[in-house]
VMD Tcl script that draws the C-alpha trace (Angstrom):
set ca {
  {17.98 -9.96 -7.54}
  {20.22 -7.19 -8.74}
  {18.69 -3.48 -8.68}
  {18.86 -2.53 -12.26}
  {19.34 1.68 -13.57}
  {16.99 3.26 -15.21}
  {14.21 0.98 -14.57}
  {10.40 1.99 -13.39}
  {9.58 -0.44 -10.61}
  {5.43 -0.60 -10.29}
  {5.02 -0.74 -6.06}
  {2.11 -2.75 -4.63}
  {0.77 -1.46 -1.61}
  {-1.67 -2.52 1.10}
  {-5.33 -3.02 0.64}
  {-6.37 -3.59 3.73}
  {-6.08 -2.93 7.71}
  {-3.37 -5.53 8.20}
  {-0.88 -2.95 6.88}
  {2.02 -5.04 8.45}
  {5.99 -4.90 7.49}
  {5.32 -8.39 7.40}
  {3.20 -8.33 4.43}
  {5.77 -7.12 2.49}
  {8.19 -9.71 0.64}
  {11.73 -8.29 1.86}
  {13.07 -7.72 -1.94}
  {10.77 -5.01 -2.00}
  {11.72 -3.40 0.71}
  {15.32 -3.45 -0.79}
  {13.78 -1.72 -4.46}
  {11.98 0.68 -2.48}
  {14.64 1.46 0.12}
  {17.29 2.22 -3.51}
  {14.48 4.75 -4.52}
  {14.32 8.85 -4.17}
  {11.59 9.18 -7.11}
  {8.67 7.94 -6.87}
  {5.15 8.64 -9.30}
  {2.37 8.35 -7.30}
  {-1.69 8.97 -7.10}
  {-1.32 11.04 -3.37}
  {1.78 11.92 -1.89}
  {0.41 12.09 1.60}
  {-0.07 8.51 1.60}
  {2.63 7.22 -0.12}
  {4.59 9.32 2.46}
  {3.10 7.24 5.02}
  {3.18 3.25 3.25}
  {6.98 4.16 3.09}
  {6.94 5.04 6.75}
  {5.45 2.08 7.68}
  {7.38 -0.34 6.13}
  {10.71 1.71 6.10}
  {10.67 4.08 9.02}
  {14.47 4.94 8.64}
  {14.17 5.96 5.37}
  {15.12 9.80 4.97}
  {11.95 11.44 3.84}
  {13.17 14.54 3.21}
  {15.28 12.78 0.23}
  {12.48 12.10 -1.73}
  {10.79 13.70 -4.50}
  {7.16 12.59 -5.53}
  {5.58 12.93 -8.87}
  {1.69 13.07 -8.61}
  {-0.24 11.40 -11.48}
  {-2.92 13.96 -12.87}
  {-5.76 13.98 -15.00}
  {-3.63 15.21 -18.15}
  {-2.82 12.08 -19.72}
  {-0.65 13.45 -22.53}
  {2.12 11.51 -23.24}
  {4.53 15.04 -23.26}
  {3.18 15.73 -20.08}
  {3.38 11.85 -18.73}
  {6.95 11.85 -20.08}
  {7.99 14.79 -17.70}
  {7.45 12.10 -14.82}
  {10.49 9.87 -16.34}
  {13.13 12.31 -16.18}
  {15.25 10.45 -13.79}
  {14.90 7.27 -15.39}
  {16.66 8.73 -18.37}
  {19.26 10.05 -16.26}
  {19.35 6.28 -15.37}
  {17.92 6.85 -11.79}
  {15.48 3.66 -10.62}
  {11.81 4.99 -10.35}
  {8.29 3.85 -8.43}
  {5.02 4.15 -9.43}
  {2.70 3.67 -6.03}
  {-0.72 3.76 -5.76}
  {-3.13 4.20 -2.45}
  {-4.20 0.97 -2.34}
  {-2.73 -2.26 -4.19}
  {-1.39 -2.63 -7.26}
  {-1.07 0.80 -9.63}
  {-2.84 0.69 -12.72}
  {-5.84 -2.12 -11.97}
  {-8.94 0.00 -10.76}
  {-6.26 2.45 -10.47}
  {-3.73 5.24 -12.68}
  {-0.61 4.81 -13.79}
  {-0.81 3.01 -17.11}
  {-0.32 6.32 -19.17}
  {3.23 6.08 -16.92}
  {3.98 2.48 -17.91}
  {2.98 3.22 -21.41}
  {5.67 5.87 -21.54}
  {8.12 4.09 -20.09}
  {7.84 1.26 -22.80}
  {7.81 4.09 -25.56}
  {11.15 5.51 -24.60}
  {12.21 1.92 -23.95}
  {13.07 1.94 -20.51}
  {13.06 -1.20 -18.44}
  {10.04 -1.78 -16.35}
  {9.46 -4.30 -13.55}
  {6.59 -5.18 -11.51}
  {6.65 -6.29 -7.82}
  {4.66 -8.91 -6.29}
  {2.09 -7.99 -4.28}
  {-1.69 -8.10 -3.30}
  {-4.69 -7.87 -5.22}
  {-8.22 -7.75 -4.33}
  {-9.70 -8.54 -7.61}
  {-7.55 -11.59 -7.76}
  {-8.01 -12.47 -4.02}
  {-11.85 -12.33 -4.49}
  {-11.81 -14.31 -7.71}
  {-9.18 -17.61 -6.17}
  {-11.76 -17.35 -3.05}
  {-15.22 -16.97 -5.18}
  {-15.28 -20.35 -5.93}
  {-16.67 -19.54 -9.64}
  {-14.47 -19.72 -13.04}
  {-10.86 -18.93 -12.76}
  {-9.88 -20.20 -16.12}
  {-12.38 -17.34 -17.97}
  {-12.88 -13.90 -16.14}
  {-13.30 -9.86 -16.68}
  {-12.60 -7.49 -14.84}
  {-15.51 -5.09 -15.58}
  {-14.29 -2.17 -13.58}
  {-17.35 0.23 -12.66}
  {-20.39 -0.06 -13.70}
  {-23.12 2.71 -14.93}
  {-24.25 5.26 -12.13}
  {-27.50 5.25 -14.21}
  {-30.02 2.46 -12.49}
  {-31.92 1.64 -15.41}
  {-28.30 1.26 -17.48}
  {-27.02 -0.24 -14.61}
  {-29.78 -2.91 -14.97}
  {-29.09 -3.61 -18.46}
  {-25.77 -4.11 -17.82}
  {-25.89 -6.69 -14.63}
  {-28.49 -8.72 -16.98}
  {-25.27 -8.36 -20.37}
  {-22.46 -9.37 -17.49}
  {-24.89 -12.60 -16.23}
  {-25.98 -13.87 -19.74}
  {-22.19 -13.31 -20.86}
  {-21.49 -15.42 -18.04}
  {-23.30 -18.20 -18.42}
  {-22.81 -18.79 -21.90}
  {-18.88 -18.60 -22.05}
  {-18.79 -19.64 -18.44}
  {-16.51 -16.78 -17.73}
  {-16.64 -15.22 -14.21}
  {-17.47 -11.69 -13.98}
  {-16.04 -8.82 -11.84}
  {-16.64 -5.50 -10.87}
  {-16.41 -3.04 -8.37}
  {-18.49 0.08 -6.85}
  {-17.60 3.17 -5.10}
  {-17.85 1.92 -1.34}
  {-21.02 3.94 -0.11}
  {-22.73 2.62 -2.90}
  {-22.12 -0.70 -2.28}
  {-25.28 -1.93 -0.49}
  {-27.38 -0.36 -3.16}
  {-25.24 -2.05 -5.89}
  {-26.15 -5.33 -3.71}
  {-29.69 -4.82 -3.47}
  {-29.80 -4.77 -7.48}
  {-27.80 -7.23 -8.07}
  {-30.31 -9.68 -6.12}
  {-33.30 -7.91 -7.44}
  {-32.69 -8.70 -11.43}
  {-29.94 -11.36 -11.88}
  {-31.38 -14.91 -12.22}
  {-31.95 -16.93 -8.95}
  {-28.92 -20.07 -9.47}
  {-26.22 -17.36 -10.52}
  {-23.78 -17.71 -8.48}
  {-22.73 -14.41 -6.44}
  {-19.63 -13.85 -4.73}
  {-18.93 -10.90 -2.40}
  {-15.47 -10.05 -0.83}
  {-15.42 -7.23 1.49}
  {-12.42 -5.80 3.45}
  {-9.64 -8.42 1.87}
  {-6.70 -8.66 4.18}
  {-8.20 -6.86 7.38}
  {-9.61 -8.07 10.34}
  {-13.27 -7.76 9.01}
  {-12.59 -9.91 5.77}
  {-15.87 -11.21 4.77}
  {-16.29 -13.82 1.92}
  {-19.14 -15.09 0.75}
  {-20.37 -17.21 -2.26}
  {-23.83 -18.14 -3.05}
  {-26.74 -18.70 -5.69}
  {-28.61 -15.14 -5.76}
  {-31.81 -16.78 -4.73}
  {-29.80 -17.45 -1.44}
  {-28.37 -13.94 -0.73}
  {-31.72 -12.49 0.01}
  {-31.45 -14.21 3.29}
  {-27.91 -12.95 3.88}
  {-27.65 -9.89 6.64}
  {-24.42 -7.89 5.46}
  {-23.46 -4.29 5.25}
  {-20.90 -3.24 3.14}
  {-21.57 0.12 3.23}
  {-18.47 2.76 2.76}
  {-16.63 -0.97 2.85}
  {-13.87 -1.78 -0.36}
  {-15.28 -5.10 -1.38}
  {-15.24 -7.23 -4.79}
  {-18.19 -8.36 -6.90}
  {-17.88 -11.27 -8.70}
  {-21.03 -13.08 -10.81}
  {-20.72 -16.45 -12.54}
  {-21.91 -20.15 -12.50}
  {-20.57 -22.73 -10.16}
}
mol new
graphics top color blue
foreach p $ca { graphics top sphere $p radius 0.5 }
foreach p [lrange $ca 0 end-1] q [lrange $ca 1 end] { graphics top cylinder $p $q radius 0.2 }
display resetview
């Protein structure tokens, strides 16, 4: 495929341990290998992905744009100066796809606004991964993002997300700062309905991947710990 000017490329990256060259399709490593500039939510660690998979790239070439919390489109439009100087661009988050779960759609939005060419590359996802291995609805789903800190808000929400999916049959998913993930757990088996249907997927694409998939009133037998662990929550009826 031909590299085209003045285009903002959107980089997966790895999400888990298995951070292999070989998980990497080799037209992305041809993009990324073309690219100085490159917007990004920590420069230390995109430094590093582009080691790994590209340890002869010249580093010192490089220029990184951090994302911050400013979301202005004058300030998000500093970011694309080199794309209208019709220089190819990357937006790279820490861990898989930018944007999902993750900044970086302030960027994209900008880059549509001053109608320059964007392109995504193919690459992991652990939402999608945990939904096409949960078993439940793939036709229907949300992705639900965080819910409340708050427990009893938290409560009320589980109990909106289970009734929402059992009457549209739509599978839904969410996800939880990792030491709070056992807690999360505990709650979800505590106040969702015994025969809804609860998928877990911890540590996708490492060497401690753990799926599992089963009616809540099953889970309270289930010894896991997914504490300080990245893992998926999905809820739904099989």
């Amino acid at each position: 495929m031909e590299i085209k000017k003045s285009t903002l490329y959107i980089i997966p990256s790895f999400i888990g341990t298995n951070d292999s060259i070989n998980h990497i399709l080799k037209y992305n490593l041809t993009i990324i290998n073309e690219i100085k500039y490159f917007i990004v939510e920590s420069e230390k660690k995109s430094r590093r992905f582009i080691k790994k998979i590209l340890p002869n790239k010249n580093q010192e070439d490089l220029l990184f744009f951090q994302i911050r919390k400013d979301k202005s489109l004058t300030n998000t439009e500093k970011y694309l100066k080199p794309l209208k100087r019709g220089e190819i661009m990357g937006l790279l988050s820490d861990s898989g796809n930018p944007v999902i779960a993750d900044p970086g759609a302030s960027i994209v939005n900008a880059a549509h606004t001053l109608n320059i060419n964007v392109k995504p590359l193919v690459g992991p996802s652990s939402i999608l991964l945990g939904l096409i291995s949960s078993g439940l609805n793939g036709q229907r789903f949300t992705f639900n993002g965080y819910l409340p800190i708050n427990v009893k808000l938290r409560t009320k929400h589980l109990k909106y997300l289970e009734k929402k999916a059992i009457k549209n049959n739509e599978t839904q998913i969410f996800i939880e700062t990792p030491y709070r993930n056992n807690q999360l757990l505990a709650l979800i088996i505590k106040v969702l309905t015994p025969n809804t249907q609860l998928s877990v997927a911890s540590c996708l694409d490492s060497n401690n991947e753990k799926i599992i998939s089963l009616p809540v009133h099953n889970w309270k037998k289930e010894k896991i710990d997914l504490n300080k662990k990245p893992t998926i929550f999905l809820i739904g009826i099989s």
